[in-house]
N, C-alpha and C positions, 0 to 999 in steps of 0.2 A: 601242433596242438589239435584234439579230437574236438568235434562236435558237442561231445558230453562235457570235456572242459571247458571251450567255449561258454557255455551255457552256465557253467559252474562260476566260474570268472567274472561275467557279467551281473549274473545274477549278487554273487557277493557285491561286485561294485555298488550296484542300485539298492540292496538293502545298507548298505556305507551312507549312501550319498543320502538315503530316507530317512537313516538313523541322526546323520546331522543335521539335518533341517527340522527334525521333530525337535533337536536337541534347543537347536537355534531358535526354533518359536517360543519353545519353552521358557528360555532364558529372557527372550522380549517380552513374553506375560509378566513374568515376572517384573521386569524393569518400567513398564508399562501400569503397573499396580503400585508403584514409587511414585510413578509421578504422577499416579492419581489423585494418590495422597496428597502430594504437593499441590497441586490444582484444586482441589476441592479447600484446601485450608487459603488459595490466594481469592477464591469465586468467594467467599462466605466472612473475607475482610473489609470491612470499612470504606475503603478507598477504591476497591473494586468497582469499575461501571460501568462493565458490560454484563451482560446476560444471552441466553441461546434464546434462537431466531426461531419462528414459526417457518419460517421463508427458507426451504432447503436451499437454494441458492446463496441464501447468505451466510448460513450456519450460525451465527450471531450479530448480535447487536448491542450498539449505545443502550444502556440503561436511562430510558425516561425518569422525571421529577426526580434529578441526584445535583448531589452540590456539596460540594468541599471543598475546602479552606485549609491549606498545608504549605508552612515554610515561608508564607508571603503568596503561596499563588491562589488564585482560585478558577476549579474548576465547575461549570455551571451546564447543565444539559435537560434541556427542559422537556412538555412534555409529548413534542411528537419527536425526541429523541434525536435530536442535533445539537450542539453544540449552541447554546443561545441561552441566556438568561429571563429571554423572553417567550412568554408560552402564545401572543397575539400574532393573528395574520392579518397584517395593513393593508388595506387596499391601494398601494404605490405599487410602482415600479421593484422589483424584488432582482437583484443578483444571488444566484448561487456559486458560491466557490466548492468545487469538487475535488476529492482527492482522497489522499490515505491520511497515514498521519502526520505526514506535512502540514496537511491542510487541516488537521485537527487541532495540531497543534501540544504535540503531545511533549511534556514534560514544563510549558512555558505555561503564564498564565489567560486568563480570560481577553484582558486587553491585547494582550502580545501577539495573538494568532493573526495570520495576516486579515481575515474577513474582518476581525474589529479593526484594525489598523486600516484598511481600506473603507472601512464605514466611517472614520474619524477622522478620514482624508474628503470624502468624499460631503459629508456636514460641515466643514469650514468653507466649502462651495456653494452655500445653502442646497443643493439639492435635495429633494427628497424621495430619496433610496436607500430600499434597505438593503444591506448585503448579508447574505445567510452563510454561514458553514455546513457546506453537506464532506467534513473529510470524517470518515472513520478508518484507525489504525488498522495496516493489515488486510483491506479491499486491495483486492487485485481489477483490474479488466471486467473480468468475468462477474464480481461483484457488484463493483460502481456501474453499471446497467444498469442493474435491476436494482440498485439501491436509487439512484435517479428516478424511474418510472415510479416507485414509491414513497418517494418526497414529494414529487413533484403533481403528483396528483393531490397532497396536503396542499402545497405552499401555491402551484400555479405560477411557476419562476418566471422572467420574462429575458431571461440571461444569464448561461449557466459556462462558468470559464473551469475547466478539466484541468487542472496544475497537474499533470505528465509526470511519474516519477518512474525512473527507469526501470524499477523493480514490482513495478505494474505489471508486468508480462510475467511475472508468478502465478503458477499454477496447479491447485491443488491438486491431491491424489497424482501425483506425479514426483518425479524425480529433481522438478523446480518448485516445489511445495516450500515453503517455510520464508516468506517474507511476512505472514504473519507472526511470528516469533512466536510460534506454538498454541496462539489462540486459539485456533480453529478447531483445534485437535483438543485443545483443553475443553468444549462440550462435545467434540465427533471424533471417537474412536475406533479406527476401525478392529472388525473380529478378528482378521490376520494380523498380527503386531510385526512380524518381521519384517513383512515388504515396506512396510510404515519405513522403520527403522536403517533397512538400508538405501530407501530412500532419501531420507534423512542425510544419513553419511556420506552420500554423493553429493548431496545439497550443500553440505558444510565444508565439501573438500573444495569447491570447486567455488563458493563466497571467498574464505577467509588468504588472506598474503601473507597475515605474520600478525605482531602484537605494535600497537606504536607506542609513541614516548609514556601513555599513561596507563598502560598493560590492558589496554583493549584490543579484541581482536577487531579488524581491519577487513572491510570487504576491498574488493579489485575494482579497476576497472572490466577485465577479466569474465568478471562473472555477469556483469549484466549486458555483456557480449552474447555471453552464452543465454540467461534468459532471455532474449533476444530473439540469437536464430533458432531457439526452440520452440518457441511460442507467436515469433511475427503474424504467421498466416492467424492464427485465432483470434489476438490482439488487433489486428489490422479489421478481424470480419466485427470484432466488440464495439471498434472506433468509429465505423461506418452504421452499426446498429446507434450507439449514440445521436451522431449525426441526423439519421433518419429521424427517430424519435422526436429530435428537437425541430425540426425543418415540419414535423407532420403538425406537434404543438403550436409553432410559431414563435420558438424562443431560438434566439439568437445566440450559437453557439461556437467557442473558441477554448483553443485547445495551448498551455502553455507548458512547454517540452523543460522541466526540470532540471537544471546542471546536477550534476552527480559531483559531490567533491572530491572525491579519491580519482575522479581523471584529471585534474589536472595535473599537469607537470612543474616542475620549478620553474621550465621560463615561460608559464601561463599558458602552453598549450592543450586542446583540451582531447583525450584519449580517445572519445566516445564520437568523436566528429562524424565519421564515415557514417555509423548508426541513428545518429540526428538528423545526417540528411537525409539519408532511408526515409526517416520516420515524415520530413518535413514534405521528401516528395511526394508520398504516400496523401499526406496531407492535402498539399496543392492539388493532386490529381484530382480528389474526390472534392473539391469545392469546400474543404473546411477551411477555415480562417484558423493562426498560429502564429503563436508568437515563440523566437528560441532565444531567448536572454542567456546564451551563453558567456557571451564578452563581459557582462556584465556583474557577473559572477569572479571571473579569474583574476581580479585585481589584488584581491584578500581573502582568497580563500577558508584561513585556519579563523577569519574575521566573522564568514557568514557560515561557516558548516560544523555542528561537532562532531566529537569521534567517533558518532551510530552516522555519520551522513545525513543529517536532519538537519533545515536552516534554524541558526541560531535567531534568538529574538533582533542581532541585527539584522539575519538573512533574508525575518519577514520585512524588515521595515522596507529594505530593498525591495522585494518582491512585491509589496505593496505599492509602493515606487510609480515601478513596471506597470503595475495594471491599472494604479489611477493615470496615470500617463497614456497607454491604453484607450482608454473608455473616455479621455479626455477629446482623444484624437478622434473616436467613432462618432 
């Protein structure tokens, strides 16, 4: 082959390869302009309540003074935008429960979440402590920092316990992006729509095992392996910045590593061990206190977790449990 066809050859290939990728953006605007649609008619319903964030770090937030009442639940977020029916800062003793929407508590209702549960354990002890919900759905790591540093200059916590959920070590603008189930993305789009997108599709290859008995898809243990060792070193510098924060504050702060229910096994072994203790030594070294309620967990599994991996209203009672027992002990 010449030179001249060389040149011929290549150059076709690179105008091939230019023309499918224009083709392929094109085709993500477009699919991208679907789900705008979509998003703009869930942002502008009723029951919506969240809203975008001034705070680039977080890209959105809990909708402040919202409250509804649906099916028997109710959901209450008052007005420095936490989870609480109540808009007062007491001058007591104040616990923060941190987290995603574990700790929001998303689909149960206002009593069910573990922070009330744990407040209505902790009032038949007469004590008087309040316990706060800081979980918003969908914070990662890199989130709950900075969503911490700004509660917590409102509320002035004096105890702030981190409920660990494995799928914390998600990471936007990345190919681990999407444990927010699209929130994020539904106010921050970005201009290239493809890389979005097949990031995306890595994301979803590498969650989903199959459908189980009630035609859900099913995350792995699997994959929060992988979010994992792709994100440790960040996650690890995010847990030590918490840490920091709170030791500089003066709040007493403990960190409570989440069971995943798709690891366990049928004879109650649990998948994700090795990565727990990763996470637990990590813990021990830097001087954070932790608690890993895994055992606790594998008795009944299908009892405390549903088919998204979310404890059920038993899972909180449990979890609840755990951390009055906890705080009983400290």
């Amino acid at each position: 082959m010449t030179g001249n066809s060389l040149r011929k050859n290549l150059t076709a290939s690179f105008l091939g390869i230019f023309s499918a990728l224009i083709i392929l953006e094109i085709g993500c605007q477009v699919y991208a302009l679907y789900l705008d649609k979509q998003w703009k008619a869930i942002k502008s319903a009723p029951g919506h309540y969240f809203k975008a964030s001034q705070n680039a770090t977080l890209g959105y937030e809990l909708a402040g003074n919202f409250s509804i009442e649906k099916d028997g639940r109710r959901l209450s977020i008052n007005r420095f935008g936490i989870r609480d029916v109540e808009d007062e800062i007491y001058d007591i003793p104040q616990i923060a429960i941190l987290g995603d929407s574990v700790v929001f508590g998303i689909g149960l209702s206002q009593e069910q979440t573990i922070s009330s549960l744990l407040q209505e354990a902790i009032n038949q002890t007469g004590a008087n402590v309040k316990v706060l919900n800081f979980g918003v759905p969908g914070y990662g790591l890199d989130e709950l920092v900075e969503y911490l540093k700004i509660k917590d200059k409102i509320y002035n916590v004096d105890k702030v316990i981190y409920i660990l959920n494995p799928n914390d070590f998600a990471r936007r603008s990345s190919i681990y992006e999407g444990a927010d189930a699209g929130l994020y993305r539904m106010y921050h789009q970005p201009l290239l729509k493809s890389p979005w997108f097949i990031r995306k599709a890595i994301y979803r290859i590498k969650k989903y095992r199959g459908w189980d008995d009630y035609h859900n898809l099913k995350a792995s243990a699997k994959w929060y392996q992988w979010l994992f060792k792709g994100n440790k070193d960040a996650g690890y510098k995010h847990l030590k910045e918490m840490a920091l924060y709170a030791n500089e504050k003066g709040i007493n702060f403990t960190v409570v590593l989440l069971p995943a229910g798709v690891a366990y096994d049928e004879n109650d072994s649990y998948g994700l061990s090795d990565m727990y203790e990763s996470i637990g030594a990590f813990l021990k070294a830097n001087n954070i206190s932790y608690i890993n309620p895994i055992d606790n967990f594998g008795s009944n599994v299908e009892k405390y977790f549903d088919p998204t991996d979310h404890l059920t209203f038993k899972g909180n009672v449990l979890m609840a449990e755990i951390l009055h027992r906890y705080l009983e002990k400290r």
